[in-house]
N, C-alpha and C positions, 0 to 999 in steps of 0.2 A: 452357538446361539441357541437358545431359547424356542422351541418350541411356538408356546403362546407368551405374550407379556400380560401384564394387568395394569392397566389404562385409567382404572375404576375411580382411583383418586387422583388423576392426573389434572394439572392447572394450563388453562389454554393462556399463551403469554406470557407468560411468567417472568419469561428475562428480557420482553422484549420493550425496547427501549425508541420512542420515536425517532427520536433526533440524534442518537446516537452516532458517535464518530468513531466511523471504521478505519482500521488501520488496516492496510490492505500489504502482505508480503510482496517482493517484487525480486526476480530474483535475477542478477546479471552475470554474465562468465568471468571466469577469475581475472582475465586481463585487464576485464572493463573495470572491472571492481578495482584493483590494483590504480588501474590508470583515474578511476573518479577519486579512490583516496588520494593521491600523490598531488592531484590539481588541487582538491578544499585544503589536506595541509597548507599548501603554498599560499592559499587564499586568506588561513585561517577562519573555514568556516567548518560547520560539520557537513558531511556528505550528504544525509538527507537532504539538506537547505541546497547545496549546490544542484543536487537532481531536480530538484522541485525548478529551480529556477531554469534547467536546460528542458524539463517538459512544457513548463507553461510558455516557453519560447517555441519549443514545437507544437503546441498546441495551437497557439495566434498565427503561426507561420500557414499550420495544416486549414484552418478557418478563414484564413485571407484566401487562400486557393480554392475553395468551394464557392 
């Protein structure tokens, strides 16, 4: 690293974007990974779509209990 930087032309926001949609990494162990693909093949769906549908079932599950 760099001692000093120079900031001097630097743009505040530049990339920053309001509404912007984060894709967020998630990362699961080989098994699980293994065992979500094998369930969406069988489904025919993609993995992600399968995840999303077993979180937001845990998510209503975890907000019914509160």
């Amino acid at each position: 690293m760099k001692c000093e930087y120079d900031f001097s032309q630097a743009v505040r926001g530049k990339f920053f974007r309001k509404h912007a949609d984060l894709h967020l990494p998630i990362y699961v162990d080989s098994a699980t990974r293994r065992g979500l693909e094998r369930i969406a093949k069988r489904n025919g769906k993609p993995v992600a779509e399968l995840v999303n549908q077993l979180l937001k079932k845990d998510v209503e599950l975890l907000e019914s209990l509160s």
